[in-house]
VOPA-603730 format. One record per residue (C-alpha): residue number from 0; z, x, y. Coordinates in nm, 2 decimals. Example, Ala and Ser with C-alpha at 12.3 -4.5 7.8 and 13.67 -1.06 7.14 Angstrom:
# VOPA-603730
  resi      zz      xx      yy
     0    0.78    1.23   -0.45
     1    0.71    1.37   -0.11
END
This chain:
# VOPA-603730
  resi      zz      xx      yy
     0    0.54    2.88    0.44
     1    0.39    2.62    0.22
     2    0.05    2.58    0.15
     3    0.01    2.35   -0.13
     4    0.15    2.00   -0.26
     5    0.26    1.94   -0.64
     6    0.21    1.58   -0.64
     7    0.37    1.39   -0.91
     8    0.31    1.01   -1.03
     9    0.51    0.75   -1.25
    10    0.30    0.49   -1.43
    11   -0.04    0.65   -1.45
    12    0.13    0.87   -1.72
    13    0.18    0.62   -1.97
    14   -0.17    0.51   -1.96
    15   -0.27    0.69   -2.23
    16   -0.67    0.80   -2.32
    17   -0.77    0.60   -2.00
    18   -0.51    0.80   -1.77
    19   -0.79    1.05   -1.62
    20   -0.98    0.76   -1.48
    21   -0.66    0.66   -1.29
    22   -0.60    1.03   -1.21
    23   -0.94    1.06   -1.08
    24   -0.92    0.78   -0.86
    25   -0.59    0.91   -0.72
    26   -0.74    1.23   -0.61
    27   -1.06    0.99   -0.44
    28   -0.74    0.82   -0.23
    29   -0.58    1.13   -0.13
    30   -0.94    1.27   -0.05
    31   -1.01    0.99    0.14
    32   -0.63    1.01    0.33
    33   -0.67    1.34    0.39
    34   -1.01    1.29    0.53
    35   -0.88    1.28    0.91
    36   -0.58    1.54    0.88
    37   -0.62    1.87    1.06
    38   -0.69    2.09    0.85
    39   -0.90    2.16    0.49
    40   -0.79    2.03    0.18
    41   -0.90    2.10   -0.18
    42   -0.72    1.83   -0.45
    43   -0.78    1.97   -0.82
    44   -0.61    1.85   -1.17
    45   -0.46    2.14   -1.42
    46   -0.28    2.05   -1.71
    47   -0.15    1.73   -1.60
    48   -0.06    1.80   -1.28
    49   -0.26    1.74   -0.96
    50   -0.25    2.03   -0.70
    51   -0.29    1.97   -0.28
    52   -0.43    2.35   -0.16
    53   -0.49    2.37    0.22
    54   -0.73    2.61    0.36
    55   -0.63    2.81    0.60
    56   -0.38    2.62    0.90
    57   -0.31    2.27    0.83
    58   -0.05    2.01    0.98
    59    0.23    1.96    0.74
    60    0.36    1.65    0.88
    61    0.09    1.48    0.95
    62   -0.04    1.58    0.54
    63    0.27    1.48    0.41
    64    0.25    1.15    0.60
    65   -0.07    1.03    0.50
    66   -0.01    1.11    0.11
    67    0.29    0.91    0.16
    68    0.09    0.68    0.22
    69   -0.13    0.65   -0.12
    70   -0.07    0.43   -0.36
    71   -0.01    0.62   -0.72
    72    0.25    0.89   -0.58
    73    0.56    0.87   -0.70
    74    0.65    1.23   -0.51
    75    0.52    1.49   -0.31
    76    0.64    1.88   -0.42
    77    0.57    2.12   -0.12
    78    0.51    2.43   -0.34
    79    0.50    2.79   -0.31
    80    0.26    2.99   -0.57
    81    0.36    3.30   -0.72
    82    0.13    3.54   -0.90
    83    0.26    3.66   -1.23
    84    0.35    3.98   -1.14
    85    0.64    4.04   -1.38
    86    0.95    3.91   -1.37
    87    1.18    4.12   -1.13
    88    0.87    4.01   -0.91
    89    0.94    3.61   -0.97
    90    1.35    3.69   -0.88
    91    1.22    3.84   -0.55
    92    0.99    3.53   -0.48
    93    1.26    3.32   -0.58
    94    1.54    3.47   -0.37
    95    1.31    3.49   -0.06
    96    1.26    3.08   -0.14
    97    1.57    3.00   -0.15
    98    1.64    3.22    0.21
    99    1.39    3.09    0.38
   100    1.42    2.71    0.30
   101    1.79    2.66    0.26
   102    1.94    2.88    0.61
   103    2.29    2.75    0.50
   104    2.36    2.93    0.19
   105    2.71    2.69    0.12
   106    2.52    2.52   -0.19
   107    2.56    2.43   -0.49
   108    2.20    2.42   -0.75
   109    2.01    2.48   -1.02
   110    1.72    2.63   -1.17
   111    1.52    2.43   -1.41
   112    1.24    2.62   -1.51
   113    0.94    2.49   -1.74
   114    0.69    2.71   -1.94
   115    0.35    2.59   -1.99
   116    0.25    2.92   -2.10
   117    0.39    2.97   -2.43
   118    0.26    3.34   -2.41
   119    0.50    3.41   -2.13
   120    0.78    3.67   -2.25
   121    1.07    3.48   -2.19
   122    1.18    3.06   -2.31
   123    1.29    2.80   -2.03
   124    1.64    2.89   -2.09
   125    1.63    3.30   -2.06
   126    1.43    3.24   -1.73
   127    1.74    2.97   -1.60
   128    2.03    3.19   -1.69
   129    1.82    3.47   -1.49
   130    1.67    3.35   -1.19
   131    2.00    3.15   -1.16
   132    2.20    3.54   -1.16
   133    1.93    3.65   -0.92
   134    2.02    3.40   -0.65
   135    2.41    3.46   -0.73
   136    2.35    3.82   -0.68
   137    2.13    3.78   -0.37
   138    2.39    3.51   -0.24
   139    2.74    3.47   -0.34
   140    2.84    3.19   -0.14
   141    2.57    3.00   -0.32
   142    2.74    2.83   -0.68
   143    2.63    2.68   -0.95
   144    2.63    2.27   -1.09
   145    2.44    2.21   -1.37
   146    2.49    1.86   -1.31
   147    2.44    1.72   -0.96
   148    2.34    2.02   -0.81
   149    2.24    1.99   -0.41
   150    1.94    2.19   -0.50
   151    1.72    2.14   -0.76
   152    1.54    2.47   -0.80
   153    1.16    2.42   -1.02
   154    1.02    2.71   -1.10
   155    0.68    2.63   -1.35
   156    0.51    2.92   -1.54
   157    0.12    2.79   -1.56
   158   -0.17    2.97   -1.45
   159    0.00    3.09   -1.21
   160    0.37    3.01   -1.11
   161    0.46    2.71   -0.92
   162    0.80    2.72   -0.71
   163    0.97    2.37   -0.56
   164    1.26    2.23   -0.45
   165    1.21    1.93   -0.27
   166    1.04    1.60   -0.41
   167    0.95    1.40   -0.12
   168    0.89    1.04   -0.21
   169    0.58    0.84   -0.22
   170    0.50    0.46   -0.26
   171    0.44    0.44   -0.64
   172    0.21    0.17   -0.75
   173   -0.15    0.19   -0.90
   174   -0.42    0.37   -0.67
   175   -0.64    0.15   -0.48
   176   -0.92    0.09   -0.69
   177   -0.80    0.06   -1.06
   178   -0.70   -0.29   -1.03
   179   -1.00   -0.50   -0.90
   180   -1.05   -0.68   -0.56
   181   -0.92   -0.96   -0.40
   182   -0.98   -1.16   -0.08
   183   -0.64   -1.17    0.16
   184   -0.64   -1.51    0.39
   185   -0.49   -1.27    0.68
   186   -0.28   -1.44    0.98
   187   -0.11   -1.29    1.29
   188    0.21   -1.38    1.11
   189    0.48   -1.16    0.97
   190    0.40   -1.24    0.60
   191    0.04   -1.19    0.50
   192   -0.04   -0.84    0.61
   193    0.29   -0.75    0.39
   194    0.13   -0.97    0.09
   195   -0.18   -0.77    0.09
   196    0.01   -0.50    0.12
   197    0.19   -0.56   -0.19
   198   -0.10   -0.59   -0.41
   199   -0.30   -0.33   -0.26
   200   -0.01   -0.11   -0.42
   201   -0.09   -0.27   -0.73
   202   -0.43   -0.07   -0.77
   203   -0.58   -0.38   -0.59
   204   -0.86   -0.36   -0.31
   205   -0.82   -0.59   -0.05
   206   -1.09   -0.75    0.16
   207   -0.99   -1.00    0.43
   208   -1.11   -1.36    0.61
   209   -0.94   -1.46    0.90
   210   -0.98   -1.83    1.09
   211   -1.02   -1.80    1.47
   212   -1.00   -2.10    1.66
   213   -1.11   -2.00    2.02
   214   -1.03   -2.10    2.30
   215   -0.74   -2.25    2.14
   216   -0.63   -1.89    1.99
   217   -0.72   -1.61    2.24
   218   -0.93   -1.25    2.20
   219   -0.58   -1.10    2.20
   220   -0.48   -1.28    1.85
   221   -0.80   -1.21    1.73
   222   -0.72   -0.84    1.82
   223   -0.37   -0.83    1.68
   224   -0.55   -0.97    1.37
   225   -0.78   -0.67    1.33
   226   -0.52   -0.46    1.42
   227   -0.25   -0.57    1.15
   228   -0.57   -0.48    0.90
   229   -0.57   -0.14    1.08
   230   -0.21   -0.07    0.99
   231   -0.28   -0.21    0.61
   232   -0.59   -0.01    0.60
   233   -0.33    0.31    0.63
   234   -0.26    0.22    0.27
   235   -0.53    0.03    0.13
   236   -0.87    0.23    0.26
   237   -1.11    0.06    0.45
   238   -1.05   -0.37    0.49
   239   -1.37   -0.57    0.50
   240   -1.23   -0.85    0.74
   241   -1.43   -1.19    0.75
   242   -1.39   -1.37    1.09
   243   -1.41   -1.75    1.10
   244   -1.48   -1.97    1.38
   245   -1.22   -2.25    1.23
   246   -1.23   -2.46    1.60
   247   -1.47   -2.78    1.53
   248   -1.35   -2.79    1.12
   249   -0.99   -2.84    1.25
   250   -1.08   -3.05    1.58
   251   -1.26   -3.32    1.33
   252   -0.99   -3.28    1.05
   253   -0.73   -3.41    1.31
   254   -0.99   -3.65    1.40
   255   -1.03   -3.81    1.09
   256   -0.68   -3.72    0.96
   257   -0.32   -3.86    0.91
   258   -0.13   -3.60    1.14
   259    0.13   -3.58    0.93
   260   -0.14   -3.41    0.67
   261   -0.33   -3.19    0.88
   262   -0.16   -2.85    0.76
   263   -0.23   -2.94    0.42
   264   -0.57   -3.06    0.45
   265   -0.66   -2.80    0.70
   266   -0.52   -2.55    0.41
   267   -0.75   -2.67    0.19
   268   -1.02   -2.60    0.37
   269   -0.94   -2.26    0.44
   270   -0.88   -2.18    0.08
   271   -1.25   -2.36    0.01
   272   -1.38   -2.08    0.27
   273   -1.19   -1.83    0.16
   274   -1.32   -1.88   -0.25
   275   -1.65   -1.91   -0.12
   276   -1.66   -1.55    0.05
   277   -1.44   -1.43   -0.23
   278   -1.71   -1.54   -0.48
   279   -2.00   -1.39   -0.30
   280   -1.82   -1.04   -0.24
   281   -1.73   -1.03   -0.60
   282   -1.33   -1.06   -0.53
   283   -1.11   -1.17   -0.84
   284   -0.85   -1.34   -0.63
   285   -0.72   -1.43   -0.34
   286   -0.41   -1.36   -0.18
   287   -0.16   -1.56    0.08
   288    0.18   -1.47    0.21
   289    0.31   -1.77    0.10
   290    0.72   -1.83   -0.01
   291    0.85   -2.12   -0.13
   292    0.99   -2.33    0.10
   293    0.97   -2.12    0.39
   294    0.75   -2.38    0.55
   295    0.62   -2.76    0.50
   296    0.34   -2.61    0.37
   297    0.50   -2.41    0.14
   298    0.68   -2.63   -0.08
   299    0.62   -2.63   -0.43
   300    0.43   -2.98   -0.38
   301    0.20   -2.87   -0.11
   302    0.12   -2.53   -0.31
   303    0.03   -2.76   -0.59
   304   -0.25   -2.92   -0.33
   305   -0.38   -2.61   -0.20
   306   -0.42   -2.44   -0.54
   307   -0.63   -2.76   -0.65
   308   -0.94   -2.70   -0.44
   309   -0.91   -2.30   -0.55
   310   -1.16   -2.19   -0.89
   311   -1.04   -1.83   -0.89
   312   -0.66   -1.73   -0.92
   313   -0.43   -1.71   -0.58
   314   -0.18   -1.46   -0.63
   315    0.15   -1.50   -0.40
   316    0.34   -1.14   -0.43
   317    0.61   -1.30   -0.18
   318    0.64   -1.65   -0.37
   319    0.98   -1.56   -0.47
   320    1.13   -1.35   -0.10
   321    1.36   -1.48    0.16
   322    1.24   -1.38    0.52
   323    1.49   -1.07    0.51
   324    1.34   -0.91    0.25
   325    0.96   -1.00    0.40
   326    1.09   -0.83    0.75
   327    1.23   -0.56    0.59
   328    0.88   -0.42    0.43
   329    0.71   -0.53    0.73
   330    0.92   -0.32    0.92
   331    0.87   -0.02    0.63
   332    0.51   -0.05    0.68
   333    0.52   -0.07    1.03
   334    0.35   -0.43    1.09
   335    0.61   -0.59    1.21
   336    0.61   -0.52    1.61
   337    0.26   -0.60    1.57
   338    0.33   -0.97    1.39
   339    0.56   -1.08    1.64
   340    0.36   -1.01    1.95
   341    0.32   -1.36    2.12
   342   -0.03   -1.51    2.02
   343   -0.06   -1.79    1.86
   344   -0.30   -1.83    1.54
   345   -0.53   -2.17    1.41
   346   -0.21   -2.28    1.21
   347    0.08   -2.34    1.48
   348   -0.16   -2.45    1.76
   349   -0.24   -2.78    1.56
   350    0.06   -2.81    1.34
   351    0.21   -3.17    1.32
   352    0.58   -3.23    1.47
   353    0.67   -3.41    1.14
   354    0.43   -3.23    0.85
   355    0.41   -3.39    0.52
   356    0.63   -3.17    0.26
   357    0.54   -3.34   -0.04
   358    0.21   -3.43   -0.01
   359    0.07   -3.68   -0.26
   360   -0.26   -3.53   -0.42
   361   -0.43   -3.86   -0.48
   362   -0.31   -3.96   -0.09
   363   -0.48   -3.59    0.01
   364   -0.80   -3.67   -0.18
   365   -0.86   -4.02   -0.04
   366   -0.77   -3.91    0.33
   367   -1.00   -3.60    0.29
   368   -1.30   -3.85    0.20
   369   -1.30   -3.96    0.55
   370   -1.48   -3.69    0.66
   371   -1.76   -3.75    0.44
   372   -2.10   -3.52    0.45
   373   -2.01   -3.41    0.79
   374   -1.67   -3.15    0.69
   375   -1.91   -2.98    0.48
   376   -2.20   -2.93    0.72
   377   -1.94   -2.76    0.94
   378   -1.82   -2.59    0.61
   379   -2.19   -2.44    0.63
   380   -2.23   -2.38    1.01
   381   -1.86   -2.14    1.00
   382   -1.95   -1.96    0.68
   383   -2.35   -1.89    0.88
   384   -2.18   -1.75    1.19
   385   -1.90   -1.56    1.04
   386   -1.83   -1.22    1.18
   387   -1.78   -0.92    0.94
   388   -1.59   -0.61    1.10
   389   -1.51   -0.33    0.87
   390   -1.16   -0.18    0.96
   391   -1.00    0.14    0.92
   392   -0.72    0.35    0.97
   393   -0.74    0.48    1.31
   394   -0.46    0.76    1.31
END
C-alpha cells in the first residue's frame, strides 16, 4: 500500500541559512543508495520535508534498507498520500489506514495532526478530536491514550495530505559529504572498518590505504580487506582503497631494528605513507581504530610516537571504547564475521613477543637513523607501485 517515504532528520535542522546545502546533499546520498534498488525513485524537498515517491512497483524492504543506511536520517515514514477531497473523504482514508496496517484492532493511539496549510477549514485540534471519533466509530475496540499511545497516528495537511504511523529509524549523523575527507589506515582487524565507519557518519568521506605484505599475508587477507571496505562502502559511498606493498619496508625495519620496537617504528612508517597519499588526494585527516591500551601499541606513550611523524590531524573515534562496545557496532554494521576470518595482516605477522609499551621518543629517533637513505628509497619504490581499487557496495 505505500508508495512513498516521509524521511525525517535531526541535526541538519538546526543548521540554520546553510541547512539546504546539507539537505541537498542528503537527497545526493539517498539518490546514490537508491541507485541499485528495484524499482524508480524520485527524492524532492517541500516545505521542509524531503519526500521518497516510487514509480510504479518497487521493493519495500530492500528501499527501506538501503536508506537505513544513509547517514543524515534520523527516520523513515512510509506514507500514504491523500488528495484533499474534503474531509468526510480524509476520515475514510484514515479509517481504511488504520484497517489495513493495524489487522489487530485491540489498540490504544492517537491522532496528531499538523496543518501546513493555514487555508484549510479546520485547526490541528478540530481535525484530532475528529479523525480520532472517526476511528472510534469505525472501530470500537480501538481506545484512546493521549499519552503513550501504541499508535501514533500523523496525519499532515500540505499540498496534499500526508498519512503515517510508523517512524522507522535511521543512522543519524551528517550525510557523507558535508564534513570533508579523510584517509582510513584500514586492517583486516575488528576495529578500523568500525572507525571509519564512525566518522563517515560524521559527514566525513573516507578514502582508504591498506599495507600488504605478501607472501607473508595471503590474497585472501588482501581480499577480506577489500571486502570489509565493501561493507563500509554500504554507508559511506564509494571507498578509494590504496594498496601498499609493505614486505621489504618491514623486512629491513626488523633488520636494522631493536625487536622490541618494531611495531612502533613500523607504525611510523605507515602513518608517513599514509600522510603522504592523504596529502596528495586532498584528505584532511587520517583515521586509525586505535583504543587506548588495547594493545602495546596503543598506549598513550606509543600514540604520542606515532602522532609525531604525522603533519595532518589523526582522528581516533574509538580512543575512548572497550572491545565490547567496538564488537558490538561491528556486529550492527555487519563487519564483524568478516574481521575475524583467519588471515593474518602486516601487523601480527612481525609483531615482537615482548613489544616496547612505552617507547622513548628520543630512543625511537636514534634507532630509526639506522636505516639511513635506504628506508626512504623504499618509502618511494611502495608509494610508485601502489595499487588503487575503487570499492563499492555490491548489494
Amino acid at each position: 500500500m505505500f508508495t512513498a517515504f516521509l524521511i525525517k532528520y535531526a541535526e541538519i535542522g538546526v543548521k540554520g541559512r546553510n541547512r539546504y546545502l546539507f539537505e541537498d546533499m542528503l537527497v545526493h546520498q539517498m539518490k546514490y543508495a537508491l541507485k541499485k534498488c528495484e524499482g524508480q525513485f524520485v527524492i524532492h524537498k517541500s516545505q521542509g520535508r524531503i519526500f521518497v515517491q516510487a514509480q510504479g512497483e518497487f521493493d519495500f524492504d530492500d528501499a527501506v534498507a538501503r536508506l537505513k543506511r544513509v547517514f543524515g536520517i534520523s527516520g523513515i515514514c512510509p506514507v500514504v498520500f491523500a488528495e484533499d477531497e474534503g474531509f468526510e473523504k480524509l476520515c475514510e482514508r484514515v479509517t481504511a489506514y488504520v484497517d489495513q496496517v493495524y489487522p489487530d484492532k485491540h489498540r490504544t493511539f492517537k491522532v496528531n495532526a499538523r496543518r501546513a496549510r493555514k487555508d484549510y477549514p479546520l485547526e490541528s485540534m478540530e481535525i484530532n478530536a475528529k479523525l480520532g471519533e472517526a476511528i472510534l466509530h469505525a472501530y470500537p475496540e480501538m481506545s484512546v491514550d493521549v499519552h503513550s499511545p501504541q499508535i501514533m497516528l500523523n496525519v499532515e495537511i500540505r499540498e496534499k495530505i500526508y498519512i503515517y504511523s510508523e517512524i522507522i529509524p535511521g543512522p543519524g549523523g551528517m550525510p557523507v559529504g558535508t564534513g570533508g575527507k579523510a584517509m582510513l589506515l584500514l586492517s583486516g582487524g575488528i576495529d578500523s572498518p568500525v572507525a571509519g565507519y564512525m566518522i563517515a557518519k560524521r559527514g566525513v568521506k573516507l578514502d582508504a590505504v591498506y599495507f600488504h605484505a605478501p607472501p607473508y599475508t595471503s590474497e585472501r587477507a588482501r581480499q577480506k580487506v577489500v571486502d570489509l571496505a565493501r561493507i563500509v562502502a554500504g554507508y559511506a559511498g564509494p571507498i578509494w582503497l590504496h594498496i601498499i606493498n609493505f614486505t621489504d619496508i618491514q623486512l629491513y625495519i626488523h633488520e636494522k631494528c631493536p625487536h622490541e620496537e618494531l611495531t612502533i617504528i613500523m607504525r611510523r612508517y605507515m602513518m608517513r605513507i599514509a600522510e603522504q597519499i592523504a596529502k596528495e588526494t586532498e584528505c584532511l585527516g587520517l583515521i586509525t581504530g586505535e583504543s587506548i591500551g588495547q594493545v602495546a601499541s596503543q598506549t598513550m606513550q606509543s600514540l604520542v610516537a606515532t602522532n609525531e611523524v604525522c603533519e595532518l590531524p589523526v582522528y581516533r573515534p574509538l580512543i575512548g571504547f572497550d572491545k565490547l562496545e567496538i564488537v558490538e557496532v561491528a556486529n550492527r554494521i555487519e563487519t564483524f564475521e568478516t574481521s575475524i576470518l583467519p588471515y593474518e595482516d602486516c601487523c601480527t605477522i612481525f609483531v615482537a613477543k615482548h613489544p616496547v609499551t612505552k617507547p622513548n621518543l628520543k630512543i625511537i629517533r636514534r634507532h630509526e637513523q639506522n636505516l639511513g637513505e635506504e628506508i626512504e628509497a623504499l618509502v618511494r619504490t611502495a608509494l610508485e607501485t601502489k595499487e588503487l581499487i575503487v570499492v563499492e557496495e555490491t548489494k
